[in-house]
N, C-alpha and C positions, 0 to 999 in steps of 0.2 A: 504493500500500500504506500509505504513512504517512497518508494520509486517512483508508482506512478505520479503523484503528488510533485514531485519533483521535476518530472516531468513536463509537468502542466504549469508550475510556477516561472519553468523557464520560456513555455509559448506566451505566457501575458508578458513576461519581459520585453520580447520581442516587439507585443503589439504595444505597448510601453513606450518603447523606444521610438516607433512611427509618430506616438504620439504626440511624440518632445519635437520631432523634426515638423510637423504640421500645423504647431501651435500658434505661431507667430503667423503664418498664412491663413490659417481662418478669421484670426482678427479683421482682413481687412477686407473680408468676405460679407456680402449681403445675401438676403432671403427676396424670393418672388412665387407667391403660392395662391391658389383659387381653386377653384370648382368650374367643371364644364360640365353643361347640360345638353341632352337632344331640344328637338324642337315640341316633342310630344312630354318636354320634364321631367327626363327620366337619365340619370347619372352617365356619362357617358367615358368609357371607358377605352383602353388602349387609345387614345387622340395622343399626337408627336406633342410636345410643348419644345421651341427650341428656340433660344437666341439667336438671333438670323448672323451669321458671321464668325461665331464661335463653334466651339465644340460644345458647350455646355447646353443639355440637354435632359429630358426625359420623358417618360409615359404615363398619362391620369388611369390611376386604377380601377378595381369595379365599383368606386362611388365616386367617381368623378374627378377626384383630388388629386392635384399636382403640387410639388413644392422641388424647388432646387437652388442652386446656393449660385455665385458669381464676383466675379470680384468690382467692386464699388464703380458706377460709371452709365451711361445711357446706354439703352439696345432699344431694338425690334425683336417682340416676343409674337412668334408665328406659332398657328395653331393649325397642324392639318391630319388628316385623315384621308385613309383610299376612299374615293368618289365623293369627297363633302369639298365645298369651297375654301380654299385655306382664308383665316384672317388673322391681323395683323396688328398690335397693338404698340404704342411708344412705351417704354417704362425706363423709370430712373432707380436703379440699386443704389443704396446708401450704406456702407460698411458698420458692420454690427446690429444693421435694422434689419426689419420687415415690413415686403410689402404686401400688401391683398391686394389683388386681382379683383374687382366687381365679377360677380356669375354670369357665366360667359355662356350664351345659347349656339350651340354649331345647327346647317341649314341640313338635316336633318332628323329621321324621327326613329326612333330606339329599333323598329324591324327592318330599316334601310341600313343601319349603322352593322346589326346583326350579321344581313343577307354580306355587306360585301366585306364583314372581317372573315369569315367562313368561307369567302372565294378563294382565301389564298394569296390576296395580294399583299398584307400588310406588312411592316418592319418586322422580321424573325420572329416568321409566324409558327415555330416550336420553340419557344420561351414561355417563358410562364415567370413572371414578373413575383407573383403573390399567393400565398395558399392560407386559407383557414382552418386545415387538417393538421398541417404538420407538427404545428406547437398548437392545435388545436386554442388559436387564437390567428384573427387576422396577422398577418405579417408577411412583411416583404423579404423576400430570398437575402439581400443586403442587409437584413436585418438580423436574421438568423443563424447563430451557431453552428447548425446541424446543416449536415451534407442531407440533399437530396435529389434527384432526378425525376424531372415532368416529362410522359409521353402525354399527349393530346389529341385528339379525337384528328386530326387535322393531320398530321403523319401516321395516325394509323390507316386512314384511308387512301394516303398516297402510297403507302406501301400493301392494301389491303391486307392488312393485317387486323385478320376478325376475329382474333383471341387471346387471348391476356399471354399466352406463351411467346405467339407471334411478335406482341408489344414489346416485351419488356426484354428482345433484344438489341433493344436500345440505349438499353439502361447500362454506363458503364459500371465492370467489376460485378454485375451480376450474369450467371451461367446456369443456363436450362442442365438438370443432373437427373431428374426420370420424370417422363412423360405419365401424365396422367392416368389411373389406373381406374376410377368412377366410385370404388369399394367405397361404402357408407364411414362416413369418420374421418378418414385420413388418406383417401385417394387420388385427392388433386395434386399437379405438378408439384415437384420439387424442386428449390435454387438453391444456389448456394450466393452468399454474399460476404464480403469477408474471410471464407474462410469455415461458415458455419449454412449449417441448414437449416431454411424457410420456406413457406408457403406462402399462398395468396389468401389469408384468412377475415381481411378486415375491408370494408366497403363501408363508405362515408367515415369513415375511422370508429366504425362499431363492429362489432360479429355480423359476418357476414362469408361464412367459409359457405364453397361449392366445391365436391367431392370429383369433379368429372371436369376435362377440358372447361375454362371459363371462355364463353363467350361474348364479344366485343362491343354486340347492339347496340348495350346500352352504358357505354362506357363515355365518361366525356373526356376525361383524362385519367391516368395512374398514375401514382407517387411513390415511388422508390425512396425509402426513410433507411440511410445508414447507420450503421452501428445498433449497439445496445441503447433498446427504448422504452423500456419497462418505465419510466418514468411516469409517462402520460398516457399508455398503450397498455399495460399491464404485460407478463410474462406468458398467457398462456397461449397468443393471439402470436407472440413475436419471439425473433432471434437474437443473437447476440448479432449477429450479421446484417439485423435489420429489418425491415417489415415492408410489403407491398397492401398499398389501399387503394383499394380501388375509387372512383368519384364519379358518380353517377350522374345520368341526364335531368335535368329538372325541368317541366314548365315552364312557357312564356306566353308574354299578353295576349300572343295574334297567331293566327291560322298559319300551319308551314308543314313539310314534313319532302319525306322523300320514299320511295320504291329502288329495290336492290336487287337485281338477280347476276349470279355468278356461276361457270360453268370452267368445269377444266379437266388435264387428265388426271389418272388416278381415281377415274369415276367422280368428282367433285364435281357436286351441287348444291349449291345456295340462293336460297328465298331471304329478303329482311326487308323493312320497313322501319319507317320512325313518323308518329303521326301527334300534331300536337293543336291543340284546338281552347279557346275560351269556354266554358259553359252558360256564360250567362253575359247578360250588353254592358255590366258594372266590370265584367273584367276579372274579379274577385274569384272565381271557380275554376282554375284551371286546370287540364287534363293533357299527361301525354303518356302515348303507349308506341313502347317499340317491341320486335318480334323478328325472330330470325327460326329457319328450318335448313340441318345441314346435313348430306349422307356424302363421304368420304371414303375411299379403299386408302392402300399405301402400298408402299413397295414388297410388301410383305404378302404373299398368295392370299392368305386367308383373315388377313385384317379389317376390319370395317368398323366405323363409328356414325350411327345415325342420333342426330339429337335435336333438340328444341328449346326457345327459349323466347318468354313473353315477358314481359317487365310494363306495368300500366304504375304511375303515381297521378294522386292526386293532389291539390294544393289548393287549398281556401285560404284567402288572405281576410281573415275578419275584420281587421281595421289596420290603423298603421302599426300600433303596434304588438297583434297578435296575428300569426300565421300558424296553419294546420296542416302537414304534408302527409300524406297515406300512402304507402308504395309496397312492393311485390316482386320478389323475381320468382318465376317460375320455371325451372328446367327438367328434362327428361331427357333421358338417355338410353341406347340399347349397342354396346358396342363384345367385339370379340377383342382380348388382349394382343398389346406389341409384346414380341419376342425380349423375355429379361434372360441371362445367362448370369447364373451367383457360381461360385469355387466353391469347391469342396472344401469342409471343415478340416483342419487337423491336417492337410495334405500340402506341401509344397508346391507351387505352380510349377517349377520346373518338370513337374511329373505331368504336366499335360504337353511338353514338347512344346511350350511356345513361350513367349510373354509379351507378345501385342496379339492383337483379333484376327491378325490376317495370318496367323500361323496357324489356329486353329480348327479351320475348314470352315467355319461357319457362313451358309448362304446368307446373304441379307435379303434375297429375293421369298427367303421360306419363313411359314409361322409356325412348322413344326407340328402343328394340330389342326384341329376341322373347326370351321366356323362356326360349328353348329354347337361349342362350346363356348356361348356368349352370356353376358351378364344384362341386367336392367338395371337403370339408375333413376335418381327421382333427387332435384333437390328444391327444397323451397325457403326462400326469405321472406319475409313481414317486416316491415319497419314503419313506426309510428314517431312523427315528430314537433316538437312544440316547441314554438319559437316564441319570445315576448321582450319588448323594448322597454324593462323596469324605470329608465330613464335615460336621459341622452349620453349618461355616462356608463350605463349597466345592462346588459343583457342576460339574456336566459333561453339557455337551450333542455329539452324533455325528451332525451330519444329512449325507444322499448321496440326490442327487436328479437323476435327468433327466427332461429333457423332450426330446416331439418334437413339431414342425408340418409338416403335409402340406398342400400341393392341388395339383391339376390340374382345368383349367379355366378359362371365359372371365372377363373382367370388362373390361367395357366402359366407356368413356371420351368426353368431348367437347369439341373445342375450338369457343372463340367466335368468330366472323365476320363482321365487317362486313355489313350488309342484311341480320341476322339470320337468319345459317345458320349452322348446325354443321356441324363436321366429323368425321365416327363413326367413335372406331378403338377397335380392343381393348389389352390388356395381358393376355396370357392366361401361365398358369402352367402347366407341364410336369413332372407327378411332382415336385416343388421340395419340400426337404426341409431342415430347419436341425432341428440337435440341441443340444441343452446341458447338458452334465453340471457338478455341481457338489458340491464337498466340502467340509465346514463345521465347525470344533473351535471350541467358545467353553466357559469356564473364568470361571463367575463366581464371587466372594466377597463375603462380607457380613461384615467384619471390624474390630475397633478398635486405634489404634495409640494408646496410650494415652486419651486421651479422643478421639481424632480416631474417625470411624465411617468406613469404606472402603467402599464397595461398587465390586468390580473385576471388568474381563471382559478378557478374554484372548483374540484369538481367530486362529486361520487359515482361508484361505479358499484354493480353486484352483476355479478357474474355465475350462473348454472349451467355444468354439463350433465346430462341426462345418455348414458350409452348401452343401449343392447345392442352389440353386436357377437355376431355368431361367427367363428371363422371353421371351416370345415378342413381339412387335410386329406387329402387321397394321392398315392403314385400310381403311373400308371406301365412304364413300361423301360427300358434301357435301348433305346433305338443308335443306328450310326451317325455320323454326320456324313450325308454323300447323297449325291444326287438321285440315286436310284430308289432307296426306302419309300416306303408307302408310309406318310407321313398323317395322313388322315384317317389311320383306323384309332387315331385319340381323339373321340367324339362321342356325343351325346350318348349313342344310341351304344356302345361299347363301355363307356366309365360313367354314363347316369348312374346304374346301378348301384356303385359303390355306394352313393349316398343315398339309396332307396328308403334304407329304415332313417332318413334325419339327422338330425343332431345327436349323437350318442357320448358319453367319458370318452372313448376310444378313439374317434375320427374327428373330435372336434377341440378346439380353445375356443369357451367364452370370456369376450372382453364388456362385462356389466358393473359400472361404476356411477359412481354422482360426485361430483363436487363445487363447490362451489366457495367464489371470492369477492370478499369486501374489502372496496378499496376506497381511499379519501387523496386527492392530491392536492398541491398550489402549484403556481408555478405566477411568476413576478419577472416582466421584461424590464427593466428601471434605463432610463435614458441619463445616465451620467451629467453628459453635453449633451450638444445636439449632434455629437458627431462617437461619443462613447455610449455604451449601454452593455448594462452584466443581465444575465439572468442566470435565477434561481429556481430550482422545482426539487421536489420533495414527496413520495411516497407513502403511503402506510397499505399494504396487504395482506390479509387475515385467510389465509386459504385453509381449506377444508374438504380433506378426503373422506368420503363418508365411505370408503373400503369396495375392494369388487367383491361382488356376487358370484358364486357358482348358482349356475340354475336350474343344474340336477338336485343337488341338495341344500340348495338355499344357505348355504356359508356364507359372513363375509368376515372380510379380511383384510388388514393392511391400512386402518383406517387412523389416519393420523392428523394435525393441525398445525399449521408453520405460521410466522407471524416475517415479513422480511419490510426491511427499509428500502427507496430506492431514489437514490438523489441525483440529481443533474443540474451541471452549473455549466457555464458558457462566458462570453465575453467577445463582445465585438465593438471594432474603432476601425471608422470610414476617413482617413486622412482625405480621400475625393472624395467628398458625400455624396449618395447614389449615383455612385462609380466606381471607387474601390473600397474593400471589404475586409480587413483582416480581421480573423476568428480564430477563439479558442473554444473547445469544448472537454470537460469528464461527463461520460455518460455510465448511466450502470443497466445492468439487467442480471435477473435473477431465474431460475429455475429450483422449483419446491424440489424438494428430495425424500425419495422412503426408503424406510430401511434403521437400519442400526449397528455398532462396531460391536466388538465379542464383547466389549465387558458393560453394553446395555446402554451404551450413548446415540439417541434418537441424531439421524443427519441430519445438517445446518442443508439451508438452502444454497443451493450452488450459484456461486456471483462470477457475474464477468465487468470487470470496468478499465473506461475505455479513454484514452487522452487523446486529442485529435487537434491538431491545428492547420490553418491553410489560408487560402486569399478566393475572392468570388470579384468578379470586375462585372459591370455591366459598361461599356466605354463605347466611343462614336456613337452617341446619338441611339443607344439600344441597340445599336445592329451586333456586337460580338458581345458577350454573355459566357463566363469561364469561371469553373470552380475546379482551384488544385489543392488536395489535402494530403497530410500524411498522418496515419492513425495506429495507435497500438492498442489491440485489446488484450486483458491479461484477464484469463480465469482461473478461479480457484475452487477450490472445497471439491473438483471434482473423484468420484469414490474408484476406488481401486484394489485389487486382490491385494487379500494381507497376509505376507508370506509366510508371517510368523504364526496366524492360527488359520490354515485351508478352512475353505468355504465362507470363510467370514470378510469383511469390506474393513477399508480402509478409509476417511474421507480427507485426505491428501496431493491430489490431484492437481498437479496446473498446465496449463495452458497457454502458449505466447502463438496471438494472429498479429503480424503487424502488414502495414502496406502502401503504398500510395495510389491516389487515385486522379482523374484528371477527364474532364468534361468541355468541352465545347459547341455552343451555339453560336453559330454565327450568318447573317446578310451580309455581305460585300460589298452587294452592288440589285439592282431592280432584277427581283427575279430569281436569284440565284440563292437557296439555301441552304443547310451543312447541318448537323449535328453527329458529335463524332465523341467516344471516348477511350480512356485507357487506364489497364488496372495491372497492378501489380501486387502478390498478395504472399508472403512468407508466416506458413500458419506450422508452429511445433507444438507438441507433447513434453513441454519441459521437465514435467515430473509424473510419470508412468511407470505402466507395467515395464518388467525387463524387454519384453517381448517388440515394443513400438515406442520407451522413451525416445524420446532424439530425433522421431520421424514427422513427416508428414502427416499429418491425419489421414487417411483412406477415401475419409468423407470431406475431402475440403476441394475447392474446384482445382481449374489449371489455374497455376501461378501466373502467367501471365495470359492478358484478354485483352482484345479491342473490338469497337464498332465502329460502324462508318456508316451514312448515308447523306448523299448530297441529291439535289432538284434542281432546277432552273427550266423555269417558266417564259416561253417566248414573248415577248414586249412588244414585237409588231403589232401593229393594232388589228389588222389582217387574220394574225396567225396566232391573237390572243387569245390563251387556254390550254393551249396546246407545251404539253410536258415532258421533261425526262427524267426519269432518279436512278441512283443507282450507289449500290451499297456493299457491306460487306460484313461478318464477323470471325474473330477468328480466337482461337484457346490453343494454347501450349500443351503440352505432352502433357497427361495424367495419369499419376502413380494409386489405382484403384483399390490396388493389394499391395501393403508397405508396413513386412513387420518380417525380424530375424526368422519364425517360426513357418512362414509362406512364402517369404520372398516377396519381390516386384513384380506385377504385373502392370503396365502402362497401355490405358489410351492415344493414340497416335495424334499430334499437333494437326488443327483444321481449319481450310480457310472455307468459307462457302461466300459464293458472291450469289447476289441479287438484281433486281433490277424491274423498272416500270417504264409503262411508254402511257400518258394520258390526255385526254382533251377535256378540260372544264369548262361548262360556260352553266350561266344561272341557273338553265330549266333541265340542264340534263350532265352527263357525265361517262363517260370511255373511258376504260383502262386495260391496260393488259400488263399483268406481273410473271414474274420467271422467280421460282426459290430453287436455290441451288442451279444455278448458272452452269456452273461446268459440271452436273453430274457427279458429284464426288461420294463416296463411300466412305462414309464418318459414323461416330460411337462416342454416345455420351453414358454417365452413368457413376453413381457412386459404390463401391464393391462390385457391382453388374456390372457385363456389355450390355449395353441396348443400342440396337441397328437403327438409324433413322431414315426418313425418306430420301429417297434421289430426286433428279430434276422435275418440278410441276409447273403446270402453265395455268395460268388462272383470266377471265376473261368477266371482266363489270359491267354491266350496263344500270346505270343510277338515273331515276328521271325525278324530279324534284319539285316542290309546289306549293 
């Protein structure tokens, strides 16, 4: 602890030292700030604010407000936006004042401003300026401590990327590690970020897990949240590595929507919609429902995934300051498993003649089993939310959400074999059902205590998991790997059977548990200056195992209560105020522990905390947009075999992830877009078993990653709409199997390109995408090979309205 500490006392030095060199230049610095409105009075957001002849610059956010700093002397303060009349106004800066701007009306009205920020034309238009998720208070990225990454509805479409898999590789330093499996509980994709493994669990930043491929419909953006975030997020939703939320589409004043259909090889087909409508002449009733229907094969013979997904919210604004939002997702699924391949227990890799995939024999083109061994999935969210304006300095938010995941059905599996054979077994699920309700109070303010600026949240949380699942076990046979095998007599109508008589002691594991957490937090942005600001936040979680069930004989067991802290501090000084950024952060997160060491001492909850410091630039006028960090997480308390009494734990454990990370957004020039990142990630086992001290974790991604994707949009007035992008990702060797007792096994280094050719214009939309450009034969996986798809062509047609 005193290290990390130390650590961290030495990034505020740094940001310390910037501060001394920029003190005397802000002196002689003035303020110029207002509010811009549509013509309908309604807050008008992303509008350029720029000194005509300088650099200094910036963008009014989603309430209209702009402020930026200058040094003392007359300008021309322009105001424009794609397709509104730019205007112009004289203003005189005076050093150490401010000035206001009278409320400024642009000759537009809030669904004209909408229609042509959504065309595509605007200053780096994949930036995202501001989030109210992340510190779960308004705040702007320059403001904020913490590393994150915005994908937006706006490049997922330019890359038709219709699923949260597809998104989020874009997100630097996070890597797709297995592909969704549907199984009720804990079957949705897995990433890794940092160094550790995550899910996609949290939407609107509440519970909101989907079990099965997530789908994109009704996404408007996703936020990629680094490091340990237990602070504000709690532990059972998040990683040490980080957490993904999703941000969902909400209602607007006026009639709009769009019709989707997509077609390609590998059998792909997709149906989607987004429809959004008023209810009532007052405006006040709002309604929008998106909906998408998708069936997919892959490069796999016997693979296929068919699914659905409706999402309708509703939104009553009962006055100004009480709003009512009611929403829904609802998914369905019926898919056959992607081929996973795990190693044999106890057995050295070298005893399977290889140690990368392509020594193995394995086809990518086979699934090894009969389709006709397929599962059904079901998952549904509810979310209810209350919004109210206690006064112009205090809000209130009311969220109450469950979720449930469903399947029953097979999913097939394979182990490795020496003389390259498999051994095919199932893991099939049985009506398996997990529920999780969740209740949410947060209490922000936007306040001054004297000169100090406050921005405060408040919040409680109670959190319920509810899980019957049933996991079933059957082998089925030791086949070869080689082209010739009759691969399809492991099917229904041959290993139904096994599980004829149900769930028995003998063929099955139930996973039947409840538990549930009370939590209380703060968290306090304090503005130093105008130009410093610390925050503080602070934890309390009360968790509560009420033990699993056997459901043969009604036992339970293992039922224990943990109580853990979990604080996080930060610190950020803008020497260019909204322009340049340096930041410090400690973050923590926790993970509850069961169990107990031989002489009857209950485990401490398992901590990871994390020192992180770096620089965020928004410069020229918003067009480049850059976050570089470098972060070390350190865990502890993690448990470990205790040599000195067999069978019993040890809770001594640590863990060093450290890494740098680097992110750009950037415009250039009219037209031309980028976002592009790169991660670098050294994750060990400082204190371990004998077996993996000193290693890599098995589970950690490839150490080194990047993404790429750029666009540019033809300017001709002729030829306006018409598009190109074109991208890339790519991951280092990874070491899957890495421990004295098995040896190495590695994942082979991959690049996969991409690429889109599109024509936008208001009423309709063309595209055509290529994933996997050159065909390549790649494997992702953590412990597993999993084979992914080869080259797909995909084809859009969008008409809009």
């Amino acid at each position: 602890m005193n290290s990390t500490f130390t650590k961290f006392t030495h990034a505020l030095m740094v940001i310390m030292l910037f501060m001394a060199s920029a003190s005397f230049a802000q002196k002689l610095r003035g303020t110029v700030k207002g509010y811009i409105f549509t013509a309908d009075n309604k807050p008008a957001d992303n509008v350029s604010v720029a000194l005509r002849g300088t650099s200094y610059g910036t963008i009014t956010n989603t309430d209209g407000y702009f402020e930026l700093k200058a040094p003392e002397g007359s300008y021309q303060i322009t105001l424009t936006h794609v397709g509104v009349q730019p205007k112009t106004y004289n203003v005189q800066i005076y050093s150490g004042q401010t000035v206001t701007l009278p409320n400024t009306v642009i000759n537009a009205d809030n669904a004209s401003l909408r229609e042509v920020s959504v065309s595509g034309s605007k200053i780096n238009k994949f930036k995202f300026k501001r989030s109210e998720t992340v510190a779960k208070m308004p705040l702007d990225n320059l403001e904020n401590p913490q590393v994150y990454s915005t994908i937006g509805a706006d490049l997922m479409i330019e890359q038709s990327a219709f699923t949260v898999d597809d998104a989020v590789k874009n997100a630097p330093g996070l890597q797709t590690m297995w592909n969704a499996t549907g199984r009720g509980g804990d079957g949705g994709s897995y990433y890794n970020s940092r160094g550790f493994i995550l899910q996609s669990q949290l939407r609107n930043g509440v519970a909101g897990n989907v079990t099965n491929t997530i789908d994109g419909v009704n996404i408007d953006r996703i936020e990629v949240i680094k490091g340990p975030s237990a602070t504000l997020f709690g532990s059972t939703l998040t990683s040490y590595g980080g957490l993904i939320n999703r941000v969902t589409k909400k209602p607007y004043d006026t009639f709009g929507g769009s019709v989707s259909v997509t077609a390609g090889n590998l059998d792909y087909k997709r149906a989607s919609f987004d429809v959004n409508t008023p209810l009532n002449a007052s405006k006040t009733l709002l309604f929008r429902l998106n909906g998408a229907y998708t069936y997919q094969e892959g490069t796999q013979d016997n693979y296929f995934n068919r699914s659905g997904a409706i999402a309708p919210v509703f939104l009553y604004k009962v006055n100004d300051r009480l709003s009512i939002q009611a929403e829904a997702e609802l998914l369905y699924g019926k898919n056959s498993a992607q081929a996973y391949f795990f190693f044999p227990y106890g057995v050295n890799v070298s005893a399977l003649g290889a140690t990368t995939p392509e020594g193995l024999g394995i086809d990518i083109h086979k699934s090894y089993f009969d389709r006709s061994l397929a599962q059904n999935t079901r998952n549904t969210n509810f979310v209810g939310t209350v919004n109210y304006k206690i006064s112009n300095s205090f809000t209130s938010q009311t969220v109450v959400t469950t979720t449930q995941s469903y399947s029953n059905g097979f999913n097939p599996y394979f182990y490795l074999s020496p003389g390259k054979i498999i051994g095919r077994y199932d893991q099939s699920t049985l009506n398996s059902i997990s529920n999780n309700t969740e209740v949410q109070e947060n209490i922000n303010g936007d306040f001054r205590i004297g000169e100090l600026r406050n921005r405060l949240l408040i919040g409680l949380d109670y959190f319920h998991v509810n899980s019957k699942q049933m996991y079933l076990e059957g082998f089925f046979d030791n086949a070869p790997l080689n082209n010739t095998f009759n691969y399809s007599n492991f099917n229904y109508a041959n290993f139904g059977s096994v599980y004829a008589g149900g769930a028995t002691p003998t063929n099955s594991y139930p996973y039947y548990y409840k538990t549930s957490t009370y939590s209380a937090y703060v968290s306090d942005v304090l503005n130093l200056t105008d130009q410093l600001s610390a925050l503080a936040a602070l934890r309390v979680d009360n968790f509560h195992n009420n033990g699993s069930q056997n459901p043969f004989t009604g036992a339970i067991s293992g039922n224990y209560n943990q109580t853990a802290l979990s604080p996080k501090f930060g610190l950020v000084f803008q020497p260019v105020k909204d322009q340049v950024s340096l930041f410090a952060n400690y973050q923590n997160g926790f993970t509850n522990v069961t169990g107990t060491t031989f002489d009857g001492k209950t485990f401490k909850p398992q901590q990871a905390n994390q020192v992180e410091g770096g620089v965020k630039l928004d410069i020229f006028n918003g067009k480049l947009s850059t976050t570089l960090s470098y972060y070390s997480i350190n865990v502890t308390n993690l448990v470990r075999a205790d040599v000195a009494h067999p069978n019993f734990s040890i809770q001594n454990g640590t863990q060093l992830s450290k890494g740098f990370e680097a992110e750009v957004i950037a415009n250039p020039f009219a037209g031309f877009n980028l976002t592009g990142g790169f991660a670098y990630n050294d994750s060990k086992l400082t204190a371990a078993d004998a077996d993996v001290e000193g290693r890599r974790p098995s589970t950690a991604m490839s150490p080194y990653s990047a993404n790429l994707w750029v666009s540019y949009r033809l300017q001709d007035p002729v030829l306006k709409g018409l598009g190109v992008g074109f991208g890339l990702n790519y991951a280092s060797e990874n070491h899957i199997v890495n421990s004295v007792s098995q040896g190495v096994f590695s994942l082979p280094a991959y690049t996969i390109l991409r690429g889109s050719l599109f024509y936008d214009q208001p009423k309709y939309r063309l595209g055509l995408t290529v994933n996997n450009l050159t065909d390549k034969a790649y494997y992702i996986g953590y412990t597993t090979i999993n084979p992914q798809n080869l080259r797909q062509f995909l084809a859009t047609a969008t008409f809009k309205f």
